[in-house]
Each structure stands twice: as C-alpha cells, then as structure tokens.
N, C-alpha and C positions, 0 to 999 in steps of 0.2 A: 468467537470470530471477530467481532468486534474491538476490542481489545486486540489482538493482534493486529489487526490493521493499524491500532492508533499508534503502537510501540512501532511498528515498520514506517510507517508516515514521519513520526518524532525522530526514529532513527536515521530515517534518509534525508531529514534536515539536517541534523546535525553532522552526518556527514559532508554537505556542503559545504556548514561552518566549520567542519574540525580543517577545512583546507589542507587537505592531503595529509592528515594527521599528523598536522602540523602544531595544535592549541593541543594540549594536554584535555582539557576539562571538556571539549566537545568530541572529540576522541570518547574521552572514556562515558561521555552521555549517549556517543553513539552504540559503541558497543555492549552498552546496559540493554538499551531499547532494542536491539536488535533480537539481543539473547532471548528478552523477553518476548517478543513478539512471536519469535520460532517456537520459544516455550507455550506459549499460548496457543500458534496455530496446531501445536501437535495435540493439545486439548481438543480442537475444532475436529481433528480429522478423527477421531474416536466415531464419531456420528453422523460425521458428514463425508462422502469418498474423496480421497485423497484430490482426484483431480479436479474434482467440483470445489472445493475450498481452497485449491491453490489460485486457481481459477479467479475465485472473487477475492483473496486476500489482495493476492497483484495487481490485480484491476481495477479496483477501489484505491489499493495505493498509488497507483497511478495518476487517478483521477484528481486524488488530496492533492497529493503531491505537487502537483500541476497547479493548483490554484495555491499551494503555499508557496509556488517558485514564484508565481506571477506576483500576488502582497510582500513576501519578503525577500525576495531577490530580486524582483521589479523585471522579471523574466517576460518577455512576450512569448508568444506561441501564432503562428502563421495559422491562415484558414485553412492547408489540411490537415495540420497538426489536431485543432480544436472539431475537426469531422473525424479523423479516426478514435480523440477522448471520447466523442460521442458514440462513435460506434462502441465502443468500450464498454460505455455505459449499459446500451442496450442490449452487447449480450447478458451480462451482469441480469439486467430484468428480467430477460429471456430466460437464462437457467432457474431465478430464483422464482418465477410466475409460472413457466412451463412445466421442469425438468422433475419428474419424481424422485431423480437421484440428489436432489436438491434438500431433499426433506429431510429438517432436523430438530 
C-alpha cells in the first residue's frame, strides 16, 4: 500500500509539471508512476477490501500531495482547506486503529 501511494503522490506531481502534457519527459514520468501505483494498489487489495485501501491510498495522496504543492509549487491552502486535510487524516486513523476491515 505504501508504495502505491508513493507512485500516485510522484505521479500527481509530475502531472503538474508535465503542464497539460505538454513536456514529453514529465508526461511519460507521469504515466509510469501512475501505472505503477494502480499496479501496486491492486497488490494492496488482495488483503485489504477494496473500499478500505482505496480509502487510504487517496487520502494519504491527498494529504502528500498537499504538502508537496505547498514546497514545490509554493501553493497555499486556506483554513478550511487545511481542516478538511485534517479531517482527512483522522478518518485514515480511524479506519486503520478502529476498523477490523482494516486488517492486513
């Protein structure tokens, strides 16, 4: 799971830079990471239910996401922006500390 999140996070950078698949080479670094990352999460769901690991892949990418727009695209995010990431978070905790369907 882990690894898919990081291929999705790398991928959704580099879709920013590939600027509407515009750059050839962030383009095709997007579309690696991407593949990858799907390849990956289909690993995750072997073990984990589908909606529980979609769940935390997105949410997690999200949450990366968000802090690498802010360092490398010098992106702000407004105060309910940065309370819904938060809520984000917490479900994330929630299912992974709570949920039995969680366990893998």
């Amino acid at each position: 799971m882990v690894c898919a999140i990081i291929f999705e996070s790398l991928g959704t950078s580099f879709l920013k830079a590939s600027e509407g698949f515009t750059k050839p080479l962030q383009t095709f670094v997007f579309v690696v990471a991407m593949t990858t990352s799907f390849y990956m999460l289909t690993l995750a769901i072997r073990t984990i239910p589908i909606g529980i690991a979609y769940a935390i892949w997105s949410a997690v990418g999200i949450v990366v996401i968000s802090i690498v727009g802010y360092f490398l695209y010098k992106q702000n995010l407004d105060l309910p922006a940065i309370i819904g990431i938060g809520l984000i978070i917490v479900g994330v905790i929630v299912i992974n500390v709570f949920s039995k369907s969680a366990s893998y």
